[in-house]
Backbone as a printed PyTorch tensor [residue, N CA C, xyz], in Angstrom:
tensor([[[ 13.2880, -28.6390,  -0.3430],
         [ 12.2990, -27.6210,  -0.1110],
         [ 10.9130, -28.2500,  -0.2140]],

        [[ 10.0730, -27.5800,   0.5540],
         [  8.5410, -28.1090,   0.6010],
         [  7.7860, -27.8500,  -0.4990]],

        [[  7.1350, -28.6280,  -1.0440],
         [  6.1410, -28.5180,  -2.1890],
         [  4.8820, -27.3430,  -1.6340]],

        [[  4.8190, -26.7980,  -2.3450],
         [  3.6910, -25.5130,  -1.9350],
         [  2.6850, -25.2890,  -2.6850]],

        [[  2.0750, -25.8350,  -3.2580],
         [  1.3450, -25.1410,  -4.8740],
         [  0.3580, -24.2930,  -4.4510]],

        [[  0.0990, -24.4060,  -3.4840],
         [ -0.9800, -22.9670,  -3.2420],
         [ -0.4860, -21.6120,  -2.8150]],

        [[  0.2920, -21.8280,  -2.4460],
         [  1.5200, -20.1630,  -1.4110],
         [  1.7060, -20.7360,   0.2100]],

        [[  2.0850, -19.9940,   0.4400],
         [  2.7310, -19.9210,   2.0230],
         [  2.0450, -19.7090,   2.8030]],

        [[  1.0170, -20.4830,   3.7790],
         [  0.0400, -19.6140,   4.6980],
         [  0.8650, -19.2090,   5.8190]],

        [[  0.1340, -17.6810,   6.2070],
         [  0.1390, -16.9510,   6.8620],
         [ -0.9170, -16.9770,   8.0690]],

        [[ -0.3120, -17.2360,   9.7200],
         [ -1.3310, -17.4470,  10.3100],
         [ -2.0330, -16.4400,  11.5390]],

        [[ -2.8640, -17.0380,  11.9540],
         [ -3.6760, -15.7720,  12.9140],
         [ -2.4170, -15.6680,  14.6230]],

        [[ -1.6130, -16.9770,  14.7230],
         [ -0.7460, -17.3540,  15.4850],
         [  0.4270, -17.5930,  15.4810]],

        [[  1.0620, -18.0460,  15.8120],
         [  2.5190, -19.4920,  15.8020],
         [  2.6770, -20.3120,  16.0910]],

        [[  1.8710, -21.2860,  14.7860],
         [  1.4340, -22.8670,  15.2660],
         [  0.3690, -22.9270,  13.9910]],

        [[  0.1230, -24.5480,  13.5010],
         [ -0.3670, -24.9060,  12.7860],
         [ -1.8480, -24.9880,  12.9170]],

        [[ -1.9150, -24.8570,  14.5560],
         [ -3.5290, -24.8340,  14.7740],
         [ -4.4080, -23.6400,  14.8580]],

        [[ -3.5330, -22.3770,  14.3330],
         [ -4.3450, -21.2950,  14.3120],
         [ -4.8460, -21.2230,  12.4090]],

        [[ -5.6710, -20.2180,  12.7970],
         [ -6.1240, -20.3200,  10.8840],
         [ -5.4570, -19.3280,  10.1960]],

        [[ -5.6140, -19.9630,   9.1620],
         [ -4.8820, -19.3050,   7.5930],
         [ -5.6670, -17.5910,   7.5920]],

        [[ -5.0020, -16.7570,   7.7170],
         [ -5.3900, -15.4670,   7.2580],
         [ -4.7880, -14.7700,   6.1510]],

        [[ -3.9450, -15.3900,   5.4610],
         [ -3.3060, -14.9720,   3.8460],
         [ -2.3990, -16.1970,   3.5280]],

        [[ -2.8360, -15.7400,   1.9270],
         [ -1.7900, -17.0490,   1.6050],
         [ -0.7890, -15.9220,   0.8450]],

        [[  1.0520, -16.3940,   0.8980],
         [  1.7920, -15.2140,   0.1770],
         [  2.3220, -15.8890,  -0.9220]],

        [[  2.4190, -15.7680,  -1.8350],
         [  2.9060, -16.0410,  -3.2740],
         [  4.0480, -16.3760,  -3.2790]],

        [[  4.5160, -17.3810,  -4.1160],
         [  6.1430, -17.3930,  -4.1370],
         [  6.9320, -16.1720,  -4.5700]],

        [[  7.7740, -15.9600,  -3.6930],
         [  8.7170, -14.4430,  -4.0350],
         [  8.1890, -13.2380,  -3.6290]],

        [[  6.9650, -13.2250,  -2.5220],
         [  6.6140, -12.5500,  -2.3190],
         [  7.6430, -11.4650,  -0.9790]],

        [[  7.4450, -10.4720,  -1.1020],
         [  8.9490,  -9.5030,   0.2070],
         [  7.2100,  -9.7510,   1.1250]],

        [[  8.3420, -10.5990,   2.7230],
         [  7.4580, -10.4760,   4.4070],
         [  8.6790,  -9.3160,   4.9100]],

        [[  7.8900,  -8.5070,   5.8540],
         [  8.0220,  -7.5420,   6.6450],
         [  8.3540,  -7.9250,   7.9660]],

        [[  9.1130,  -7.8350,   8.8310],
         [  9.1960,  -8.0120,   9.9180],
         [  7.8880,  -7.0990,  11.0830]],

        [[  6.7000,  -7.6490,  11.2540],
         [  5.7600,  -6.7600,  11.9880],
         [  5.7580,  -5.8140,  12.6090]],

        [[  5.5550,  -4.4710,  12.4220],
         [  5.3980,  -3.4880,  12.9400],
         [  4.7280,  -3.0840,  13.9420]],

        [[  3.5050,  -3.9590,  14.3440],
         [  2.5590,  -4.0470,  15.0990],
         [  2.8270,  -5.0820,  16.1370]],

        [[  2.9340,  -4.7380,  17.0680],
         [  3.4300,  -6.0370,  18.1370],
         [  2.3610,  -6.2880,  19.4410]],

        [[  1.9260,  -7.2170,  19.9520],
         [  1.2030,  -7.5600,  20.7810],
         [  0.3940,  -6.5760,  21.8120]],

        [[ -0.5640,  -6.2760,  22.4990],
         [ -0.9330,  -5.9650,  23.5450],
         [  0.0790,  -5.9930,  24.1670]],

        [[  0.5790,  -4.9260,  25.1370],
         [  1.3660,  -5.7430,  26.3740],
         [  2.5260,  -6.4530,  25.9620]],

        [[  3.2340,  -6.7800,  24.8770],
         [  4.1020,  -7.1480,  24.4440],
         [  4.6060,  -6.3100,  23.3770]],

        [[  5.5020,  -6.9420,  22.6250],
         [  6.6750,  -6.5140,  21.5140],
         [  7.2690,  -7.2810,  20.9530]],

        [[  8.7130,  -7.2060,  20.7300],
         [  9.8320,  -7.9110,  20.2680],
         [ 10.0600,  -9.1560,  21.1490]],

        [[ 10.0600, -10.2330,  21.0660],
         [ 10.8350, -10.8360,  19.7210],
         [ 10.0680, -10.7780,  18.4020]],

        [[ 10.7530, -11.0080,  17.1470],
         [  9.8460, -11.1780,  16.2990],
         [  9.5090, -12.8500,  16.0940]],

        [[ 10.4290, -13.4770,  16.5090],
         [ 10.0360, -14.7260,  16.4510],
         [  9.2610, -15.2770,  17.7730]],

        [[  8.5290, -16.3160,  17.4780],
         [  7.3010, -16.7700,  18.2950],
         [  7.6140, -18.3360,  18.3840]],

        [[  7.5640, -19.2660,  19.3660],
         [  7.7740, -20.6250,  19.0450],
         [  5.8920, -21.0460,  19.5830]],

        [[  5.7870, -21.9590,  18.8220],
         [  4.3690, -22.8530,  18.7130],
         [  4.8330, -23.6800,  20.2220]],

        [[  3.2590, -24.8830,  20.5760],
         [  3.3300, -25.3440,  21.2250],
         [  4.7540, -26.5480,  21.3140]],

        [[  5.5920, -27.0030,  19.9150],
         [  5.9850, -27.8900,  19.6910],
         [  7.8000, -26.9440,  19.7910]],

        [[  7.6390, -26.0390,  20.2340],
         [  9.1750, -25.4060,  19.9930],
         [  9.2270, -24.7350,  18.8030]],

        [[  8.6620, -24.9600,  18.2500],
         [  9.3720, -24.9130,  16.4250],
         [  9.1530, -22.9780,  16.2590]],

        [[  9.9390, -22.7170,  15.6750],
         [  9.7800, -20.7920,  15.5230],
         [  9.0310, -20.4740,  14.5570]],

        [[  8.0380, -19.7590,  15.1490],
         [  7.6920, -18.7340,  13.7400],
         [  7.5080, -17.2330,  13.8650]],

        [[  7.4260, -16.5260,  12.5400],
         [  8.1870, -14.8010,  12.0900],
         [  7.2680, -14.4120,  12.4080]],

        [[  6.7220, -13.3420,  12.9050],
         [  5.3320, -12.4890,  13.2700],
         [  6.0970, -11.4690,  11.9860]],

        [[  4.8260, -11.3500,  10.6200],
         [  5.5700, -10.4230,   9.5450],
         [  4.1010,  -9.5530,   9.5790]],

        [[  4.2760,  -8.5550,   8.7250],
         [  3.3050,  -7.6170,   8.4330],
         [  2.1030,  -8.2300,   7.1360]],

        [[  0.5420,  -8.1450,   7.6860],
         [ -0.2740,  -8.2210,   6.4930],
         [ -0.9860,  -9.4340,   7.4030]],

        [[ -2.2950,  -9.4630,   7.0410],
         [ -3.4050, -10.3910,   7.6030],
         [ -3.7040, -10.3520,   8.6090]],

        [[ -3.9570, -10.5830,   9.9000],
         [ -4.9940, -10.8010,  11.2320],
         [ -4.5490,  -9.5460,  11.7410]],

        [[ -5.2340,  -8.8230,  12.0280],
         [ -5.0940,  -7.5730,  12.6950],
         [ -3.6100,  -6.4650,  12.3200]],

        [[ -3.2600,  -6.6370,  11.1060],
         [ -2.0000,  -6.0370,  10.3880],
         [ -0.5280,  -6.9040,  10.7660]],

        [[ -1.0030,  -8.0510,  11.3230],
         [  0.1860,  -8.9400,  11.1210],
         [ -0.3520, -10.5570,  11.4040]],

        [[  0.7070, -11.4590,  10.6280],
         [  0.7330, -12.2220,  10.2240],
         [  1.8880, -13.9380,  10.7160]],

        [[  1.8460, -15.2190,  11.3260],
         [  2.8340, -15.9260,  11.1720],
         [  3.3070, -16.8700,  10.2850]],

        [[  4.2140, -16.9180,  10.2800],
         [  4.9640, -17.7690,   9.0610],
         [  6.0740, -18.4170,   9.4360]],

        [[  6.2400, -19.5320,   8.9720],
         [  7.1990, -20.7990,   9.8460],
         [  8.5740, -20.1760,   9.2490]],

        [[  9.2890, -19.6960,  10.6480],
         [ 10.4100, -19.6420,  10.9520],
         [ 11.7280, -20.7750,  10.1600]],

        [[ 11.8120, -20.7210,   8.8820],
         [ 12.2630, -22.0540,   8.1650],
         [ 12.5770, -22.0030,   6.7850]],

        [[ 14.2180, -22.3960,   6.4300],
         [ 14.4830, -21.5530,   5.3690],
         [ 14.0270, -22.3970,   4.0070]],

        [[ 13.0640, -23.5230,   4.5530],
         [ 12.3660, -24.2790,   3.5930],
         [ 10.8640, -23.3100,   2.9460]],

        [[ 10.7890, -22.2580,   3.9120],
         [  9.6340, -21.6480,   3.8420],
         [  9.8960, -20.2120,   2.9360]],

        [[ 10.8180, -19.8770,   3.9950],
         [ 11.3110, -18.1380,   3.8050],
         [ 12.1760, -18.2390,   3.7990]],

        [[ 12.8610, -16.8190,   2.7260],
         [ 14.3860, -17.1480,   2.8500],
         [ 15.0170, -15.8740,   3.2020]],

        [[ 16.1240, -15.4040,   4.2120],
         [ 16.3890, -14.2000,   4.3130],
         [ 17.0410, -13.5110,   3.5110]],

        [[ 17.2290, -12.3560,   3.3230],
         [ 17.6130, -11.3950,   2.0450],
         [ 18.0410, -10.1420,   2.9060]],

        [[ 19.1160,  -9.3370,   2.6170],
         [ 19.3670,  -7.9740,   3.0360],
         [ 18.3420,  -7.3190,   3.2640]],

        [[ 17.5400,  -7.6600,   2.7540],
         [ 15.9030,  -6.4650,   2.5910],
         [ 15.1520,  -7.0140,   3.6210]],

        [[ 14.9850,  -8.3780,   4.2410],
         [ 13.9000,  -8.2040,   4.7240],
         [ 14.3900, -10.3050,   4.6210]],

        [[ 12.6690, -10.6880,   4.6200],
         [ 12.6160, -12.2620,   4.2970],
         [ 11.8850, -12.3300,   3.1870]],

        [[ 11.6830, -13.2960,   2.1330],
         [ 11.1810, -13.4530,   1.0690],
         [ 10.8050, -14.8740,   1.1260]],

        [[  9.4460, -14.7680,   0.8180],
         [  8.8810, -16.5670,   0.4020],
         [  9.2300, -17.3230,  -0.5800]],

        [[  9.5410, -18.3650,  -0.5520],
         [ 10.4320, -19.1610,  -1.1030],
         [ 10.0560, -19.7090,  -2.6750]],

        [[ 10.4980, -20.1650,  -3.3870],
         [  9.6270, -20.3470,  -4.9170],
         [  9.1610, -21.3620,  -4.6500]],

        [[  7.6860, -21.7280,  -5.3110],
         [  7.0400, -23.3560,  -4.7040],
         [  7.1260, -24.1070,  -5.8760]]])
């Protein structure tokens, strides 16, 4: 698992080159976004320029938020996804 000591950023995109709009705490419950694109929707997952997936969850840039698709990051739970302990 990835060393984290600050929390999990949460981004304005899906991809490392957009900016940090929340950081989530270890153990914190992500939401699957409720709020979905202009003109778009579902999927909830998003891949960056590089392939790699990330979760569009609820909270930060305009009431939602991305977070790397990665169970080094998040981990899934019956409830929902949960950020991982750092």
């Amino acid at each position: 698992m990835k060393d984290l000591p600050n929390g999990l950023n949460c981004r304005s995109g899906p991809g490392t080159e957009y900016s940090v709009v929340e950081v989530k705490s270890a153990n914190d419950p992500l939401s699957l976004a409720t709020i979905h694109f202009v003109g778009g929707g579902p999927p909830y997952i998003n891949l960056d320029e590089s392939g790699l997936p990330w979760l569009k969850v609820d909270g930060g840039y305009e009431t939602h938020c991305f977070v790397r698709a990665n169970t080094e990051f998040i981990e899934p739970t019956s409830e929902g996804f949960f950020s991982r302990p750092f």
